[in-house]
N, CA and C of each residue as an Amber inpcrd file, in Angstrom:
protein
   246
  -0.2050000 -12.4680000   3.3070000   1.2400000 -12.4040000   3.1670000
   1.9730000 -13.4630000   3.9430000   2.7150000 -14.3290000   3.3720000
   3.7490000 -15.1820000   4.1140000   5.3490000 -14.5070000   4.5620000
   5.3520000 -14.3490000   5.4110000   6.4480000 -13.7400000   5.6990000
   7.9100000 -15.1410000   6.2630000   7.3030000 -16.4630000   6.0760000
   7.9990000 -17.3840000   6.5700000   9.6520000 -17.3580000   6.1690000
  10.6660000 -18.2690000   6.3720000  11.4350000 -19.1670000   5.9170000
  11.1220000 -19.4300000   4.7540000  10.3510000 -20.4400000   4.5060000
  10.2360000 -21.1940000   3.2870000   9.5480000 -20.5020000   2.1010000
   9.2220000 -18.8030000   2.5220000   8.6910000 -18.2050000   0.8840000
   9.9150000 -18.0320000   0.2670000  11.4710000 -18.0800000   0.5170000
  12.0390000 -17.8250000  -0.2730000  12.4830000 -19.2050000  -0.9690000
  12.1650000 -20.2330000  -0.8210000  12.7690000 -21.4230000  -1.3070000
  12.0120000 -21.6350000  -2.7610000  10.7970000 -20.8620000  -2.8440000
   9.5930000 -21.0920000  -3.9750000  10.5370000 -20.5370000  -5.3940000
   9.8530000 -21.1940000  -6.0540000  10.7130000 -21.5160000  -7.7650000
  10.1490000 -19.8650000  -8.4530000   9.1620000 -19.1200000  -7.7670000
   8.7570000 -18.1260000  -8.4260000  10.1620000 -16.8190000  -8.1920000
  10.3050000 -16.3780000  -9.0030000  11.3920000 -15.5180000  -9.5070000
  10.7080000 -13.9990000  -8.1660000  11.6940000 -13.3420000  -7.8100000
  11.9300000 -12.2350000  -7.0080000  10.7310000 -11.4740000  -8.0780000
   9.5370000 -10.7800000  -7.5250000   8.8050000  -9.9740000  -7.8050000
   9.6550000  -8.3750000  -8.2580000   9.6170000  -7.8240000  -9.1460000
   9.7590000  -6.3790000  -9.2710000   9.1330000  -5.3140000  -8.6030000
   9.4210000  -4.1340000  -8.4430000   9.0980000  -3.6330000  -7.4330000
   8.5440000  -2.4650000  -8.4430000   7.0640000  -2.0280000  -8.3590000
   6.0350000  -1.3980000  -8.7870000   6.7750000   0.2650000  -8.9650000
   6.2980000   1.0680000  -9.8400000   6.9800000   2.0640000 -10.3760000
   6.0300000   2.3940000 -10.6010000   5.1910000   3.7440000  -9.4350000
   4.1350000   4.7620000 -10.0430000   4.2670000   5.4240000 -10.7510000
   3.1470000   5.9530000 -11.8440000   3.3860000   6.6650000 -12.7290000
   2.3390000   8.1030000 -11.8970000   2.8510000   9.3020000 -12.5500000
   2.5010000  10.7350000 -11.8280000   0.8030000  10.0720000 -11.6800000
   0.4250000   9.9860000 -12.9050000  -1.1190000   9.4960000 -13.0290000
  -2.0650000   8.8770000 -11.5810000  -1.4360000   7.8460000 -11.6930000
  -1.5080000   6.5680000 -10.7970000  -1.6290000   7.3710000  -9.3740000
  -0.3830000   7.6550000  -9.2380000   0.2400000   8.6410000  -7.7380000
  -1.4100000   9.3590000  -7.4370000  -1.3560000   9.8450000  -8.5410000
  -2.8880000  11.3200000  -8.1800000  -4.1270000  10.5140000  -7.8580000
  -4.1350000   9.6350000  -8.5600000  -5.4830000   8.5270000  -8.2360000
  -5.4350000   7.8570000  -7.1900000  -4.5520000   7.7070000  -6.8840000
  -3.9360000   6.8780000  -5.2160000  -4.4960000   7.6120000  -4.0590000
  -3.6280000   8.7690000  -4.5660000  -4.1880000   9.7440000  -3.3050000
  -5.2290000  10.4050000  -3.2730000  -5.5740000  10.4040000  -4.1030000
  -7.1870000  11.2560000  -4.4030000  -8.2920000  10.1430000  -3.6370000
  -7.9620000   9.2910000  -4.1870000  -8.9290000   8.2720000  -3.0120000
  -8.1360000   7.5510000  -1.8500000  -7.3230000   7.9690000  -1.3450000
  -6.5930000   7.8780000  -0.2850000  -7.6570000   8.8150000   0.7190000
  -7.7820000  10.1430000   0.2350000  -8.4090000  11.4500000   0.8260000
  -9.3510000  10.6050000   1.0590000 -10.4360000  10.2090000   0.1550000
 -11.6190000  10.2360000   0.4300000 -11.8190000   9.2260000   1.6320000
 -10.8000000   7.9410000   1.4080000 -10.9900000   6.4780000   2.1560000
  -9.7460000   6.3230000   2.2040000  -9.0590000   6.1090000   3.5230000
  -7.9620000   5.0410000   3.4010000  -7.8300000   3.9620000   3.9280000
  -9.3380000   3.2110000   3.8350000  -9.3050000   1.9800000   3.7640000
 -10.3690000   1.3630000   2.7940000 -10.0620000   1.6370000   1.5960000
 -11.1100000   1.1410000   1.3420000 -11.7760000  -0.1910000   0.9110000
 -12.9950000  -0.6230000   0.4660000 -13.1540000  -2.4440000   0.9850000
 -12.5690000  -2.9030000  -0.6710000 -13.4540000  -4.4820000  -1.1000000
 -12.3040000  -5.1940000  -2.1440000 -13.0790000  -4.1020000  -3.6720000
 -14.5870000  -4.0260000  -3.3410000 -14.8760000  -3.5250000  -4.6200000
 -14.4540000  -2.2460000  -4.7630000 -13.8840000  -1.3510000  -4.0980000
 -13.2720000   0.0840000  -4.3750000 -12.1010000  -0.0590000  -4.5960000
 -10.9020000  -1.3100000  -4.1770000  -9.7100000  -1.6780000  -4.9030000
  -9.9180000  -1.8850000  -5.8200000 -11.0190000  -2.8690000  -6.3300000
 -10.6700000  -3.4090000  -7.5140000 -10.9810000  -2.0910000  -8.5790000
 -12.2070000  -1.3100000  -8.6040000 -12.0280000  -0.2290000  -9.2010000
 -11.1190000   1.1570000  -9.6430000 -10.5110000   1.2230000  -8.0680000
  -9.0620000   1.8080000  -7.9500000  -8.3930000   1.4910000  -9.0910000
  -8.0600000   0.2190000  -9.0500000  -7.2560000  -0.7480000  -9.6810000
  -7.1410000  -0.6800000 -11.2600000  -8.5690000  -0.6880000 -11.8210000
  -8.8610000  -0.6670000 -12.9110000  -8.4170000   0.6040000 -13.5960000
  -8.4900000   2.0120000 -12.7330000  -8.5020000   2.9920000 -13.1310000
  -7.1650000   3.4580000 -13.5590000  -6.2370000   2.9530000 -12.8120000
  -4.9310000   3.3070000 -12.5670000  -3.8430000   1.8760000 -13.4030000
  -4.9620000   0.6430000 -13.8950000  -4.4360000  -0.2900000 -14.4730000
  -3.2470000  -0.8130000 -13.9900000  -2.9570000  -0.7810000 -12.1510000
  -2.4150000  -1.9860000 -11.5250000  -3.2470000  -3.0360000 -10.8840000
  -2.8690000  -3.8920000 -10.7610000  -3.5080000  -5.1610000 -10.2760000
  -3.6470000  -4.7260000  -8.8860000  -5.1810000  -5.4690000  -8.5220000
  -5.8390000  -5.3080000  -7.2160000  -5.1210000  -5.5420000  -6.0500000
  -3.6790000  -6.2300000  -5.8450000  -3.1250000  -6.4490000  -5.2170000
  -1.9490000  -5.4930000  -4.7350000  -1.2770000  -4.9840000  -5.9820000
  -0.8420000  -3.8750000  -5.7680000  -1.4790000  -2.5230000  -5.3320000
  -3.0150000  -2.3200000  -5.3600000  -3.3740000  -0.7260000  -5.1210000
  -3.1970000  -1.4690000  -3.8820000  -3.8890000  -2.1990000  -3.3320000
  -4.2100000  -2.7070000  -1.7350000  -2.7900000  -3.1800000  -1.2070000
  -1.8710000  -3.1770000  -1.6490000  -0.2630000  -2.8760000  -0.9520000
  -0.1000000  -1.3190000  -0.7130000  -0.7060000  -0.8010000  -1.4660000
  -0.4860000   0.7700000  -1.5550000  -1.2800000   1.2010000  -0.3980000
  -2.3500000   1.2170000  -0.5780000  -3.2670000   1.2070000   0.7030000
  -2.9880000   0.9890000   1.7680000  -2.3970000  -0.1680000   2.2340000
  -1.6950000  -0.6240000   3.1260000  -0.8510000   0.2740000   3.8270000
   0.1350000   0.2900000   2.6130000   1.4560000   1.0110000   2.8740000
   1.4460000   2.9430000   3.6400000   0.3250000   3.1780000   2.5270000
   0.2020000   5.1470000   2.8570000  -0.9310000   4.7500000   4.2060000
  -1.5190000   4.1260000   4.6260000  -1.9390000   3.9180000   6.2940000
  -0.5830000   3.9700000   6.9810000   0.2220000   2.7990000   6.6720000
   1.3350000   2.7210000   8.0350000   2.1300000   4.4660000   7.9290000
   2.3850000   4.7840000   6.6220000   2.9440000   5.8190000   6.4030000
   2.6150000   6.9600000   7.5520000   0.8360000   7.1270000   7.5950000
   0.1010000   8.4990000   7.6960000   0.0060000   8.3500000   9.2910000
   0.1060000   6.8780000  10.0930000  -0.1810000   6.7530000  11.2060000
   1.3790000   6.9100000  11.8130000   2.9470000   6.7940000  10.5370000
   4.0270000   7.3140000  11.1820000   3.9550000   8.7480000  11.6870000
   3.4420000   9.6420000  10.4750000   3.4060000  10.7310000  10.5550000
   2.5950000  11.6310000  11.9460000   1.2690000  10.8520000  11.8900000
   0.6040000  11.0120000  12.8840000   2.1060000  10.8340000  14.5950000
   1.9080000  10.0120000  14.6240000   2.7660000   9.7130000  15.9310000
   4.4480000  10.4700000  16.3350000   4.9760000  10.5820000  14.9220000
   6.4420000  11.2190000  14.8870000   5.6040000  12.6460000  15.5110000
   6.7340000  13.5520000  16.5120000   6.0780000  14.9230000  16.7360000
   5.6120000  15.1250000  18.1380000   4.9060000  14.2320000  18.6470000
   4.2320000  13.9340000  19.7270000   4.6830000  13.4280000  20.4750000
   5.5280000  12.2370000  20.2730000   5.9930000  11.5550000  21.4010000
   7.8010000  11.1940000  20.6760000   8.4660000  12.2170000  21.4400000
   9.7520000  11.9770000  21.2830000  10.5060000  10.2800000  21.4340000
  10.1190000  10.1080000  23.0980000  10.6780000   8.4660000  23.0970000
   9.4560000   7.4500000  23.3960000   8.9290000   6.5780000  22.7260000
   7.9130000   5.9990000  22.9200000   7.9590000   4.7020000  24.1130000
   7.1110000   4.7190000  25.1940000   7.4580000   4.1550000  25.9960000
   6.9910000   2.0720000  25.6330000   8.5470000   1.4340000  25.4710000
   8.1140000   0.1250000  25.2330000   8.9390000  -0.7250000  26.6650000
């Protein structure tokens, strides 16, 4: 991921933003349960199953980790010491 300045100057048009279908959702999390990390050949199969691109399940992946490790931490520690 480039998070720079200069990714927004690129001629490629603003990406759309992915719209699970119930389907998808259940397959996500169903192997969310089993692995939530899982390596490139279980994305790409993910992927296939649910017919988004390997890049998107593994944003997803990504994403329900930071999610589960909010959840984890909210509860426990009211003010976090930084």
């Amino acid at each position: 991921g480039g998070d720079s300045e200069s990714y927004h100057s690129k001629s490629k048009a603003k990406r759309v933003r992915t719209t699970f279908t119930e389907e998808q959702l259940q397959v996500l999390q169903a192997n969310f349960q089993l692995d939530s990390n899982p390596d490139g050949q279980d994305l790409e199969r993910i992927a296939q199953i649910t017919g988004l691109s390997k890049r998107v399940t593994q944003v997803w992946f990504q994403n329900s980790r930071a999610r589960q490790k909010k959840h984890l931490n909210t509860g426990k520690m009211k003010s976090s010491p930084l």
